[in-house]
C-alpha positions in Angstrom: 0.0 0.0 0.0 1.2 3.3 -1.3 1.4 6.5 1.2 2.7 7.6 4.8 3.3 4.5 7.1 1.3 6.7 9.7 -1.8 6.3 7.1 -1.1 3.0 6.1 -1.4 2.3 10.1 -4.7 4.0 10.8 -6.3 2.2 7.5 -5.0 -1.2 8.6 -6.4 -1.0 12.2 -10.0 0.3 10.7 -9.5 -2.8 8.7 -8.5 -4.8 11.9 -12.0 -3.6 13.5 -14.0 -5.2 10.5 -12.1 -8.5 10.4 -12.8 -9.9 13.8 -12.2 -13.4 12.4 -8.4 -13.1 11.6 -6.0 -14.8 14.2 -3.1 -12.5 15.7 0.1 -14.4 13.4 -2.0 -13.6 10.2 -2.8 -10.0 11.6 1.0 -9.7 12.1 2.1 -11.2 8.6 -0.9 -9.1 6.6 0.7 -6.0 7.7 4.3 -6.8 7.5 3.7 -7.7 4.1 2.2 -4.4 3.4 4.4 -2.1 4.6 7.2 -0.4 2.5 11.3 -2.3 2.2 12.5 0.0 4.8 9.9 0.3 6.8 9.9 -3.8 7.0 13.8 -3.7 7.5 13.4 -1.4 10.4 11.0 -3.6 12.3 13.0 -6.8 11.5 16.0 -4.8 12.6 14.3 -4.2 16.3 13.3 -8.1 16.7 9.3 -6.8 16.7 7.4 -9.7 16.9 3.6 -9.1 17.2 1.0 -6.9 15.8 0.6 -4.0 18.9 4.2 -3.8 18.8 4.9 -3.1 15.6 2.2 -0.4 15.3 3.8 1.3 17.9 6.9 1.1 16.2 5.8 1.4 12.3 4.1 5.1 13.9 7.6 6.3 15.3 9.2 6.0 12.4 10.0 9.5 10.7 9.4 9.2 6.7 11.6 11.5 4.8 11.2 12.5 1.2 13.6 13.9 -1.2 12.0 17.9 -2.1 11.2 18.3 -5.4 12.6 21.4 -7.6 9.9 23.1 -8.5 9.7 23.6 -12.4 9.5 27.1 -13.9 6.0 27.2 -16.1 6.6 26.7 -19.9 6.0 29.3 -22.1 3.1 29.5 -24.6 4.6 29.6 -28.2 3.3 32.8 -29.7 1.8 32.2 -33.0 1.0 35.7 -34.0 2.9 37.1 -36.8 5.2 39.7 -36.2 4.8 42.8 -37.4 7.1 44.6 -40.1 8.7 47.0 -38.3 9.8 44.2 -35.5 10.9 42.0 -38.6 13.0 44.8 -39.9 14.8 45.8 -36.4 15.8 41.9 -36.0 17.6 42.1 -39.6 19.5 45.5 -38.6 20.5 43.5 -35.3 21.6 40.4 -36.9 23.8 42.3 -39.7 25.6 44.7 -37.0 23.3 47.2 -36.1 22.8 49.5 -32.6 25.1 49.5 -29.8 28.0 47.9 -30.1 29.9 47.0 -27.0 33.4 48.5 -26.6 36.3 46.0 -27.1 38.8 45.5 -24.1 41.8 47.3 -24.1 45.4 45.9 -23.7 45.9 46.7 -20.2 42.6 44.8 -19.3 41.3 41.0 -18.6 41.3 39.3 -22.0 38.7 36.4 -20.1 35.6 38.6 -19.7 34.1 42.1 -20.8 33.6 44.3 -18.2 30.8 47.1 -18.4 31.8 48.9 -15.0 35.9 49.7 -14.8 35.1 50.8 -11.3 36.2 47.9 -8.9 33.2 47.0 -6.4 34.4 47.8 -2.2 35.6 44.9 -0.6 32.7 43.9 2.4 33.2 41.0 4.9 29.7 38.9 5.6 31.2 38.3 9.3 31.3 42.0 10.5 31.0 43.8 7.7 34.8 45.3 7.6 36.4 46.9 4.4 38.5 43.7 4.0 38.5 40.1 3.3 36.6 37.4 5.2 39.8 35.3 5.7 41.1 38.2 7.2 38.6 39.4 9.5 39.9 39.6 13.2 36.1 38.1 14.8 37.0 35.0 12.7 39.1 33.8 15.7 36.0 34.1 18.2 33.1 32.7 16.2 35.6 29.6 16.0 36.2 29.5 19.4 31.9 29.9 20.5 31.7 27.0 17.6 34.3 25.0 19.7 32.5 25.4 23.1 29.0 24.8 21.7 30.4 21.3 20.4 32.2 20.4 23.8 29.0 21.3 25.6 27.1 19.0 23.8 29.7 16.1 23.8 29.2 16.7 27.5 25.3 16.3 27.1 26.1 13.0 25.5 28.9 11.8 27.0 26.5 9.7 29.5 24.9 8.4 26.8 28.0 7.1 25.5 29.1 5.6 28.7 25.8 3.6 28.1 26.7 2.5 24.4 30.1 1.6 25.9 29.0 -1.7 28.6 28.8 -4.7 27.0 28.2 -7.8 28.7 30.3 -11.2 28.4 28.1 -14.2 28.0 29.6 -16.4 31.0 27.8 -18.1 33.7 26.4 -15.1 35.9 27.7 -15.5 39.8 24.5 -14.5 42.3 25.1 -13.4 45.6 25.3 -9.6 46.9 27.2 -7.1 45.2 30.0 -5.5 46.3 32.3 -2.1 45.0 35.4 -0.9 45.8 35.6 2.5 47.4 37.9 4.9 49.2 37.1 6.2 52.4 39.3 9.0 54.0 42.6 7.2 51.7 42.0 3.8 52.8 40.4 1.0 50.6 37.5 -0.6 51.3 34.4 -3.3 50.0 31.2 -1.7 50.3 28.0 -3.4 50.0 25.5 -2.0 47.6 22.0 -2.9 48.8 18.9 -0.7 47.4 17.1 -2.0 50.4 19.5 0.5 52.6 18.5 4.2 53.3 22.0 6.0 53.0 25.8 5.1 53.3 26.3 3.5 57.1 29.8 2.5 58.6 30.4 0.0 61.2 31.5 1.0 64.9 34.9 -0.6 64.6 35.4 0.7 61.1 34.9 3.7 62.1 37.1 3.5 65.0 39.9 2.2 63.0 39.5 5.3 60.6 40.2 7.6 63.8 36.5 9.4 62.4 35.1 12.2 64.8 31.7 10.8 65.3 29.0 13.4 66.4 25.7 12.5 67.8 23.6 11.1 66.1 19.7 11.4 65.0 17.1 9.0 64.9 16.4 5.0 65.2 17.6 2.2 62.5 15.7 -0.6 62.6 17.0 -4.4 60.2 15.1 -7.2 59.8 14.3 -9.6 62.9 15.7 -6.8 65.3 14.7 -3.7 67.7 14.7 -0.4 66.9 18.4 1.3 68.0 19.3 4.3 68.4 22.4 5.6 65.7 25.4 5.3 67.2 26.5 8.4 65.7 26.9 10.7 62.5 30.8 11.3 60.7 30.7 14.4 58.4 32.4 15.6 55.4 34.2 12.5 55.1 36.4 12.2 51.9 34.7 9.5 49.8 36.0 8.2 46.2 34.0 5.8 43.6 35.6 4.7 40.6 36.3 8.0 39.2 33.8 10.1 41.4 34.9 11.8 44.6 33.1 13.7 46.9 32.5 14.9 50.9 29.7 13.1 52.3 28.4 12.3 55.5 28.4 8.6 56.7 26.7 6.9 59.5 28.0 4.9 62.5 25.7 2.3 63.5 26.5 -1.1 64.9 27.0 -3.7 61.9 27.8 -7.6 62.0 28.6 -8.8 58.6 29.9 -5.7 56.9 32.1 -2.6 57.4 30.3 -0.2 54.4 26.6 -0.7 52.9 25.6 1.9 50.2 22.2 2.8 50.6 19.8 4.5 48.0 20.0 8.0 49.0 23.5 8.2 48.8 23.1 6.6 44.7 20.3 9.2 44.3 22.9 11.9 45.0 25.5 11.0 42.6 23.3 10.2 39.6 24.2 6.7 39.6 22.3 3.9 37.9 22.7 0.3 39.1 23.1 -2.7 36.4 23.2 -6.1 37.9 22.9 -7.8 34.5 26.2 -5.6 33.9 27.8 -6.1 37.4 28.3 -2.2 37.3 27.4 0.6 38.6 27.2 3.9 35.9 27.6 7.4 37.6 26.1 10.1 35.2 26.8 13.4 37.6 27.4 16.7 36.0 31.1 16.4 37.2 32.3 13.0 37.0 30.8 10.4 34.2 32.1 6.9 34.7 31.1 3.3 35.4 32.2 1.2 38.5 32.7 -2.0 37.8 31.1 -4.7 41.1 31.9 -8.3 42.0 29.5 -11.1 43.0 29.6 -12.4 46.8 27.9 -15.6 47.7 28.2 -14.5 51.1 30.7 -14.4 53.9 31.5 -17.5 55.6 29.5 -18.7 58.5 31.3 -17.5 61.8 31.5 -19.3 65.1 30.7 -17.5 68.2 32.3 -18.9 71.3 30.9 -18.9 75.0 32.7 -15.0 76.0 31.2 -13.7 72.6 27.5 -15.0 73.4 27.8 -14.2 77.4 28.6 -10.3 76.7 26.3 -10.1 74.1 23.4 -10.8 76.6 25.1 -8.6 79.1 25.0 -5.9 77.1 20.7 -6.8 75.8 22.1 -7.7 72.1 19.3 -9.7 70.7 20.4 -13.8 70.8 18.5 -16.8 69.0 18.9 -20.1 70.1 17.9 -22.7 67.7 18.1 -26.9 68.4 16.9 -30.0 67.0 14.5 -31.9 68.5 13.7 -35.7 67.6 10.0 -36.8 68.8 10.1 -40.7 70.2 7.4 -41.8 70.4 6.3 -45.7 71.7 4.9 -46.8 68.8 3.3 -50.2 68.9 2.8 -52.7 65.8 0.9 -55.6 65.5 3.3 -58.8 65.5 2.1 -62.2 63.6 1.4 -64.9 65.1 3.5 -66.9 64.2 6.6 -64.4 65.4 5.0 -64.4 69.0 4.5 -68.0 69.1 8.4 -68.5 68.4 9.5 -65.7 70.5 7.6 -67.0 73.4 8.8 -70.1 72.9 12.4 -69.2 73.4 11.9 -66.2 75.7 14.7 -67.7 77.9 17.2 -67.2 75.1 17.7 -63.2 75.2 17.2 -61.5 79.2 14.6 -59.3 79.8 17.0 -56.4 80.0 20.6 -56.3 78.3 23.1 -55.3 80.1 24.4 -51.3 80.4 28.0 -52.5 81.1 30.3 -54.1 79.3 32.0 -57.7 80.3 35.7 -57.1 82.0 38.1 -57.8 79.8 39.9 -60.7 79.7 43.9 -60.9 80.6 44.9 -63.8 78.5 42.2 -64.3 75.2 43.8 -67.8 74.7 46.8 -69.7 76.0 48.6 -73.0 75.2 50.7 -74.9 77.9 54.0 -76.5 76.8 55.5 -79.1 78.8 59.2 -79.2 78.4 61.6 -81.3 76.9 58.8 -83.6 75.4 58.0 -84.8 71.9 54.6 -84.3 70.5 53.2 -87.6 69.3 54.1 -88.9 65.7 50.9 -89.8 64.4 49.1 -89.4 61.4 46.8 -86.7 61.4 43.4 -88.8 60.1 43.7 -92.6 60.4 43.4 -94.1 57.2 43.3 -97.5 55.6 46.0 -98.2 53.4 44.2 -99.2 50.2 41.9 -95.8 50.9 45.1 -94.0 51.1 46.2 -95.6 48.0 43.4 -94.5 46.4 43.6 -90.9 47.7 47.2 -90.4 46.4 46.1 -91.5 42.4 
Protein backbone atom coordinates (compact mmCIF):
# COMPACT_ATOMS: atom_id res chain seq x y z
CA UNK A 1 0.00 0.00 0.00
CA UNK A 2 1.21 3.35 -1.27
CA UNK A 3 1.43 6.53 1.22
CA UNK A 4 2.74 7.60 4.80
CA UNK A 5 3.31 4.49 7.13
CA UNK A 6 1.29 6.71 9.67
CA UNK A 7 -1.84 6.33 7.05
CA UNK A 8 -1.09 2.99 6.12
CA UNK A 9 -1.39 2.27 10.11
CA UNK A 10 -4.74 4.02 10.76
CA UNK A 11 -6.31 2.18 7.48
CA UNK A 12 -4.98 -1.22 8.61
CA UNK A 13 -6.40 -1.02 12.25
CA UNK A 14 -9.96 0.33 10.72
CA UNK A 15 -9.49 -2.84 8.74
CA UNK A 16 -8.45 -4.84 11.95
CA UNK A 17 -12.00 -3.65 13.51
CA UNK A 18 -14.01 -5.16 10.49
CA UNK A 19 -12.09 -8.54 10.35
CA UNK A 20 -12.76 -9.94 13.79
CA UNK A 21 -12.16 -13.43 12.41
CA UNK A 22 -8.44 -13.08 11.60
CA UNK A 23 -6.01 -14.80 14.17
CA UNK A 24 -3.14 -12.51 15.66
CA UNK A 25 0.10 -14.39 13.41
CA UNK A 26 -2.04 -13.62 10.17
CA UNK A 27 -2.84 -10.03 11.65
CA UNK A 28 0.99 -9.74 12.09
CA UNK A 29 2.10 -11.18 8.58
CA UNK A 30 -0.89 -9.11 6.59
CA UNK A 31 0.69 -5.95 7.75
CA UNK A 32 4.32 -6.78 7.52
CA UNK A 33 3.72 -7.69 4.06
CA UNK A 34 2.21 -4.40 3.38
CA UNK A 35 4.44 -2.09 4.62
CA UNK A 36 7.15 -0.43 2.52
CA UNK A 37 11.35 -2.26 2.23
CA UNK A 38 12.55 0.03 4.78
CA UNK A 39 9.86 0.28 6.81
CA UNK A 40 9.87 -3.78 6.98
CA UNK A 41 13.77 -3.73 7.52
CA UNK A 42 13.41 -1.42 10.38
CA UNK A 43 11.00 -3.64 12.31
CA UNK A 44 13.04 -6.83 11.47
CA UNK A 45 16.04 -4.85 12.62
CA UNK A 46 14.32 -4.16 16.29
CA UNK A 47 13.28 -8.12 16.70
CA UNK A 48 9.34 -6.79 16.72
CA UNK A 49 7.43 -9.66 16.87
CA UNK A 50 3.58 -9.14 17.25
CA UNK A 51 1.03 -6.89 15.76
CA UNK A 52 0.62 -4.05 18.86
CA UNK A 53 4.22 -3.83 18.77
CA UNK A 54 4.88 -3.13 15.59
CA UNK A 55 2.16 -0.45 15.32
CA UNK A 56 3.77 1.32 17.91
CA UNK A 57 6.89 1.13 16.25
CA UNK A 58 5.78 1.38 12.34
CA UNK A 59 4.09 5.06 13.91
CA UNK A 60 7.64 6.28 15.33
CA UNK A 61 9.18 5.96 12.37
CA UNK A 62 10.01 9.51 10.67
CA UNK A 63 9.44 9.24 6.66
CA UNK A 64 11.61 11.46 4.85
CA UNK A 65 11.20 12.51 1.17
CA UNK A 66 13.61 13.91 -1.18
CA UNK A 67 11.95 17.90 -2.07
CA UNK A 68 11.21 18.27 -5.39
CA UNK A 69 12.62 21.41 -7.55
CA UNK A 70 9.88 23.15 -8.48
CA UNK A 71 9.68 23.59 -12.45
CA UNK A 72 9.51 27.08 -13.87
CA UNK A 73 6.04 27.17 -16.13
CA UNK A 74 6.62 26.72 -19.93
CA UNK A 75 6.01 29.26 -22.10
CA UNK A 76 3.13 29.46 -24.58
CA UNK A 77 4.55 29.55 -28.21
CA UNK A 78 3.31 32.80 -29.67
CA UNK A 79 1.82 32.17 -33.01
CA UNK A 80 1.02 35.67 -34.00
CA UNK A 81 2.90 37.09 -36.80
CA UNK A 82 5.22 39.69 -36.23
CA UNK A 83 4.82 42.75 -37.41
CA UNK A 84 7.07 44.65 -40.12
CA UNK A 85 8.67 46.99 -38.33
CA UNK A 86 9.76 44.17 -35.49
CA UNK A 87 10.88 42.00 -38.63
CA UNK A 88 12.96 44.81 -39.91
CA UNK A 89 14.85 45.76 -36.45
CA UNK A 90 15.77 41.92 -36.03
CA UNK A 91 17.56 42.13 -39.57
CA UNK A 92 19.52 45.49 -38.58
CA UNK A 93 20.53 43.55 -35.25
CA UNK A 94 21.57 40.39 -36.86
CA UNK A 95 23.76 42.28 -39.69
CA UNK A 96 25.58 44.73 -37.04
CA UNK A 97 23.26 47.18 -36.06
CA UNK A 98 22.84 49.54 -32.57
CA UNK A 99 25.14 49.53 -29.84
CA UNK A 100 28.00 47.90 -30.11
CA UNK A 101 29.94 47.00 -26.99
CA UNK A 102 33.43 48.46 -26.59
CA UNK A 103 36.25 45.96 -27.08
CA UNK A 104 38.76 45.51 -24.08
CA UNK A 105 41.81 47.29 -24.14
CA UNK A 106 45.41 45.90 -23.69
CA UNK A 107 45.86 46.72 -20.22
CA UNK A 108 42.60 44.83 -19.28
CA UNK A 109 41.32 40.98 -18.58
CA UNK A 110 41.34 39.35 -21.99
CA UNK A 111 38.68 36.39 -20.13
CA UNK A 112 35.60 38.61 -19.68
CA UNK A 113 34.11 42.13 -20.84
CA UNK A 114 33.64 44.33 -18.25
CA UNK A 115 30.79 47.08 -18.41
CA UNK A 116 31.84 48.91 -15.04
CA UNK A 117 35.94 49.73 -14.82
CA UNK A 118 35.10 50.80 -11.27
CA UNK A 119 36.19 47.86 -8.87
CA UNK A 120 33.19 47.05 -6.37
CA UNK A 121 34.39 47.77 -2.22
CA UNK A 122 35.61 44.88 -0.57
CA UNK A 123 32.75 43.86 2.35
CA UNK A 124 33.23 41.01 4.87
CA UNK A 125 29.73 38.93 5.64
CA UNK A 126 31.18 38.35 9.26
CA UNK A 127 31.35 41.96 10.50
CA UNK A 128 30.96 43.82 7.70
CA UNK A 129 34.77 45.32 7.63
CA UNK A 130 36.38 46.90 4.41
CA UNK A 131 38.51 43.73 4.02
CA UNK A 132 38.52 40.05 3.26
CA UNK A 133 36.60 37.39 5.24
CA UNK A 134 39.83 35.35 5.71
CA UNK A 135 41.05 38.18 7.17
CA UNK A 136 38.58 39.37 9.51
CA UNK A 137 39.88 39.55 13.21
CA UNK A 138 36.12 38.05 14.81
CA UNK A 139 36.99 35.04 12.67
CA UNK A 140 39.08 33.78 15.73
CA UNK A 141 36.04 34.10 18.22
CA UNK A 142 33.13 32.67 16.19
CA UNK A 143 35.60 29.63 15.98
CA UNK A 144 36.18 29.52 19.41
CA UNK A 145 31.89 29.92 20.50
CA UNK A 146 31.68 26.99 17.58
CA UNK A 147 34.26 25.02 19.70
CA UNK A 148 32.53 25.45 23.09
CA UNK A 149 29.01 24.81 21.74
CA UNK A 150 30.42 21.25 20.36
CA UNK A 151 32.16 20.42 23.83
CA UNK A 152 29.01 21.34 25.64
CA UNK A 153 27.08 19.00 23.78
CA UNK A 154 29.74 16.08 23.82
CA UNK A 155 29.23 16.73 27.53
CA UNK A 156 25.31 16.33 27.10
CA UNK A 157 26.12 13.03 25.46
CA UNK A 158 28.85 11.76 27.03
CA UNK A 159 26.50 9.67 29.50
CA UNK A 160 24.89 8.44 26.83
CA UNK A 161 27.98 7.05 25.48
CA UNK A 162 29.10 5.56 28.72
CA UNK A 163 25.84 3.59 28.08
CA UNK A 164 26.71 2.45 24.41
CA UNK A 165 30.12 1.58 25.93
CA UNK A 166 29.04 -1.74 28.56
CA UNK A 167 28.84 -4.71 27.04
CA UNK A 168 28.16 -7.81 28.68
CA UNK A 169 30.34 -11.16 28.40
CA UNK A 170 28.15 -14.16 28.03
CA UNK A 171 29.63 -16.43 30.97
CA UNK A 172 27.82 -18.08 33.71
CA UNK A 173 26.45 -15.06 35.89
CA UNK A 174 27.70 -15.48 39.80
CA UNK A 175 24.47 -14.53 42.29
CA UNK A 176 25.13 -13.44 45.58
CA UNK A 177 25.26 -9.58 46.95
CA UNK A 178 27.23 -7.08 45.23
CA UNK A 179 30.04 -5.48 46.32
CA UNK A 180 32.30 -2.07 45.01
CA UNK A 181 35.38 -0.89 45.78
CA UNK A 182 35.61 2.54 47.37
CA UNK A 183 37.90 4.92 49.23
CA UNK A 184 37.10 6.23 52.41
CA UNK A 185 39.29 8.97 53.95
CA UNK A 186 42.61 7.18 51.71
CA UNK A 187 42.04 3.85 52.83
CA UNK A 188 40.42 1.01 50.58
CA UNK A 189 37.46 -0.63 51.30
CA UNK A 190 34.45 -3.28 49.99
CA UNK A 191 31.15 -1.68 50.28
CA UNK A 192 28.05 -3.39 50.03
CA UNK A 193 25.53 -1.97 47.62
CA UNK A 194 22.00 -2.90 48.83
CA UNK A 195 18.90 -0.73 47.44
CA UNK A 196 17.10 -1.98 50.36
CA UNK A 197 19.53 0.46 52.61
CA UNK A 198 18.52 4.19 53.34
CA UNK A 199 21.97 5.98 52.99
CA UNK A 200 25.75 5.05 53.27
CA UNK A 201 26.35 3.49 57.05
CA UNK A 202 29.79 2.52 58.56
CA UNK A 203 30.41 0.04 61.19
CA UNK A 204 31.52 1.04 64.88
CA UNK A 205 34.86 -0.58 64.57
CA UNK A 206 35.38 0.73 61.07
CA UNK A 207 34.88 3.74 62.06
CA UNK A 208 37.06 3.50 64.97
CA UNK A 209 39.95 2.16 62.99
CA UNK A 210 39.53 5.33 60.57
CA UNK A 211 40.18 7.64 63.83
CA UNK A 212 36.46 9.42 62.40
CA UNK A 213 35.15 12.24 64.81
CA UNK A 214 31.71 10.81 65.30
CA UNK A 215 28.98 13.39 66.45
CA UNK A 216 25.66 12.55 67.76
CA UNK A 217 23.62 11.11 66.08
CA UNK A 218 19.66 11.40 64.96
CA UNK A 219 17.11 9.00 64.95
CA UNK A 220 16.41 4.95 65.22
CA UNK A 221 17.56 2.19 62.47
CA UNK A 222 15.68 -0.61 62.55
CA UNK A 223 17.01 -4.38 60.24
CA UNK A 224 15.11 -7.19 59.81
CA UNK A 225 14.29 -9.60 62.93
CA UNK A 226 15.68 -6.76 65.34
CA UNK A 227 14.66 -3.71 67.73
CA UNK A 228 14.73 -0.36 66.86
CA UNK A 229 18.44 1.34 67.96
CA UNK A 230 19.34 4.34 68.44
CA UNK A 231 22.35 5.62 65.72
CA UNK A 232 25.43 5.35 67.24
CA UNK A 233 26.47 8.42 65.72
CA UNK A 234 26.88 10.74 62.53
CA UNK A 235 30.79 11.34 60.73
CA UNK A 236 30.71 14.36 58.43
CA UNK A 237 32.44 15.59 55.39
CA UNK A 238 34.23 12.50 55.10
CA UNK A 239 36.41 12.18 51.85
CA UNK A 240 34.67 9.50 49.76
CA UNK A 241 36.00 8.17 46.24
CA UNK A 242 34.05 5.75 43.64
CA UNK A 243 35.64 4.73 40.55
CA UNK A 244 36.32 8.02 39.16
CA UNK A 245 33.85 10.05 41.40
CA UNK A 246 34.94 11.77 44.58
CA UNK A 247 33.09 13.65 46.93
CA UNK A 248 32.49 14.88 50.87
CA UNK A 249 29.74 13.12 52.28
CA UNK A 250 28.38 12.29 55.53
CA UNK A 251 28.45 8.57 56.68
CA UNK A 252 26.68 6.93 59.48
CA UNK A 253 27.98 4.85 62.51
CA UNK A 254 25.72 2.26 63.48
CA UNK A 255 26.45 -1.05 64.93
CA UNK A 256 27.01 -3.66 61.88
CA UNK A 257 27.76 -7.63 61.97
CA UNK A 258 28.56 -8.75 58.60
CA UNK A 259 29.86 -5.69 56.85
CA UNK A 260 32.09 -2.62 57.43
CA UNK A 261 30.29 -0.23 54.41
CA UNK A 262 26.65 -0.66 52.88
CA UNK A 263 25.65 1.94 50.17
CA UNK A 264 22.16 2.80 50.55
CA UNK A 265 19.80 4.47 48.04
CA UNK A 266 20.00 7.98 49.01
CA UNK A 267 23.50 8.22 48.81
CA UNK A 268 23.06 6.62 44.71
CA UNK A 269 20.28 9.20 44.27
CA UNK A 270 22.93 11.92 45.05
CA UNK A 271 25.54 11.04 42.60
CA UNK A 272 23.27 10.21 39.57
CA UNK A 273 24.17 6.75 39.58
CA UNK A 274 22.25 3.93 37.93
CA UNK A 275 22.74 0.32 39.13
CA UNK A 276 23.11 -2.69 36.36
CA UNK A 277 23.20 -6.10 37.93
CA UNK A 278 22.86 -7.81 34.47
CA UNK A 279 26.25 -5.64 33.93
CA UNK A 280 27.82 -6.09 37.41
CA UNK A 281 28.30 -2.21 37.28
CA UNK A 282 27.43 0.65 38.63
CA UNK A 283 27.16 3.89 35.94
CA UNK A 284 27.55 7.37 37.59
CA UNK A 285 26.09 10.13 35.16
CA UNK A 286 26.81 13.39 37.62
CA UNK A 287 27.37 16.73 35.95
CA UNK A 288 31.15 16.38 37.17
CA UNK A 289 32.32 13.01 37.01
CA UNK A 290 30.76 10.39 34.25
CA UNK A 291 32.09 6.92 34.73
CA UNK A 292 31.11 3.26 35.35
CA UNK A 293 32.18 1.17 38.53
CA UNK A 294 32.67 -2.02 37.79
CA UNK A 295 31.14 -4.65 41.12
CA UNK A 296 31.92 -8.28 42.01
CA UNK A 297 29.45 -11.07 43.04
CA UNK A 298 29.61 -12.40 46.84
CA UNK A 299 27.93 -15.60 47.71
CA UNK A 300 28.16 -14.47 51.11
CA UNK A 301 30.74 -14.38 53.91
CA UNK A 302 31.51 -17.51 55.60
CA UNK A 303 29.54 -18.71 58.50
CA UNK A 304 31.27 -17.51 61.82
CA UNK A 305 31.51 -19.28 65.11
CA UNK A 306 30.67 -17.49 68.23
CA UNK A 307 32.34 -18.92 71.29
CA UNK A 308 30.94 -18.89 75.00
CA UNK A 309 32.68 -14.99 76.00
CA UNK A 310 31.25 -13.69 72.59
CA UNK A 311 27.46 -15.02 73.38
CA UNK A 312 27.76 -14.20 77.37
CA UNK A 313 28.64 -10.29 76.68
CA UNK A 314 26.31 -10.08 74.06
CA UNK A 315 23.37 -10.83 76.62
CA UNK A 316 25.10 -8.58 79.10
CA UNK A 317 25.04 -5.93 77.14
CA UNK A 318 20.71 -6.84 75.85
CA UNK A 319 22.09 -7.68 72.13
CA UNK A 320 19.29 -9.66 70.72
CA UNK A 321 20.43 -13.82 70.78
CA UNK A 322 18.49 -16.81 68.99
CA UNK A 323 18.88 -20.12 70.10
CA UNK A 324 17.88 -22.73 67.68
CA UNK A 325 18.11 -26.94 68.42
CA UNK A 326 16.87 -30.00 67.02
CA UNK A 327 14.49 -31.85 68.47
CA UNK A 328 13.73 -35.65 67.64
CA UNK A 329 10.04 -36.81 68.82
CA UNK A 330 10.12 -40.75 70.19
CA UNK A 331 7.37 -41.78 70.45
CA UNK A 332 6.33 -45.75 71.69
CA UNK A 333 4.86 -46.77 68.78
CA UNK A 334 3.28 -50.20 68.93
CA UNK A 335 2.83 -52.68 65.80
CA UNK A 336 0.95 -55.63 65.48
CA UNK A 337 3.30 -58.82 65.51
CA UNK A 338 2.13 -62.22 63.58
CA UNK A 339 1.41 -64.85 65.15
CA UNK A 340 3.51 -66.91 64.24
CA UNK A 341 6.59 -64.44 65.39
CA UNK A 342 4.98 -64.36 69.01
CA UNK A 343 4.46 -67.96 69.14
CA UNK A 344 8.35 -68.46 68.43
CA UNK A 345 9.47 -65.71 70.50
CA UNK A 346 7.55 -67.02 73.42
CA UNK A 347 8.78 -70.08 72.91
CA UNK A 348 12.40 -69.21 73.43
CA UNK A 349 11.94 -66.23 75.75
CA UNK A 350 14.70 -67.72 77.93
CA UNK A 351 17.22 -67.17 75.08
CA UNK A 352 17.71 -63.24 75.23
CA UNK A 353 17.16 -61.48 79.20
CA UNK A 354 14.56 -59.28 79.76
CA UNK A 355 17.04 -56.40 79.97
CA UNK A 356 20.56 -56.29 78.30
CA UNK A 357 23.15 -55.29 80.13
CA UNK A 358 24.40 -51.32 80.37
CA UNK A 359 28.00 -52.47 81.07
CA UNK A 360 30.27 -54.14 79.29
CA UNK A 361 32.02 -57.67 80.34
CA UNK A 362 35.67 -57.12 81.96
CA UNK A 363 38.08 -57.85 79.80
CA UNK A 364 39.93 -60.74 79.67
CA UNK A 365 43.95 -60.93 80.61
CA UNK A 366 44.93 -63.78 78.53
CA UNK A 367 42.22 -64.32 75.19
CA UNK A 368 43.81 -67.83 74.68
CA UNK A 369 46.81 -69.75 75.98
CA UNK A 370 48.64 -73.05 75.19
CA UNK A 371 50.65 -74.91 77.88
CA UNK A 372 54.04 -76.53 76.78
CA UNK A 373 55.50 -79.13 78.78
CA UNK A 374 59.15 -79.22 78.40
CA UNK A 375 61.63 -81.27 76.85
CA UNK A 376 58.77 -83.60 75.36
CA UNK A 377 58.01 -84.78 71.91
CA UNK A 378 54.55 -84.32 70.53
CA UNK A 379 53.18 -87.61 69.27
CA UNK A 380 54.07 -88.90 65.66
CA UNK A 381 50.93 -89.83 64.40
CA UNK A 382 49.08 -89.36 61.37
CA UNK A 383 46.80 -86.68 61.45
CA UNK A 384 43.44 -88.81 60.10
CA UNK A 385 43.75 -92.57 60.36
CA UNK A 386 43.35 -94.11 57.17
CA UNK A 387 43.34 -97.52 55.62
CA UNK A 388 45.96 -98.18 53.44
CA UNK A 389 44.22 -99.24 50.23
CA UNK A 390 41.91 -95.79 50.93
CA UNK A 391 45.06 -93.98 51.14
CA UNK A 392 46.25 -95.59 48.03
CA UNK A 393 43.35 -94.51 46.45
CA UNK A 394 43.63 -90.93 47.66
CA UNK A 395 47.15 -90.44 46.38
CA UNK A 396 46.06 -91.52 42.40
Amino acid sequence: MKGEVRAYVKEFSQLMLQIQSMSEEDAFFQFMDGLKPWTRLELERRNVDNLSNAMSVAESLLEFKPRKKPTPPKEKPNFSKPKGKEIAKERYKEFGGGAREKSPSKNEGKSFITKDNGKRPLKCFFCDGPHMARECPAKAKLTAMAMEEEKAEEKQLGSLRILNTIKVKKSQKKRGLMFADVEIAGHKLSALVDTGATDFFISIEAAKKLNFQVGKGMGTLKTVNTKEVPVHGLASNVDVAIGQWKGKTSLEVIPLDDYDVVIGLDFLDRINAMLLPFADCICILDSQYQCVVPLKKESGRDHKTLSAIQICSGLKRGEPTFLATLKVDERDIQREVPEVVAAVLEEFKSVMPAELPKELPPKREVDHEIKLIPSTKPPAMVPYRMAPPELAELRK
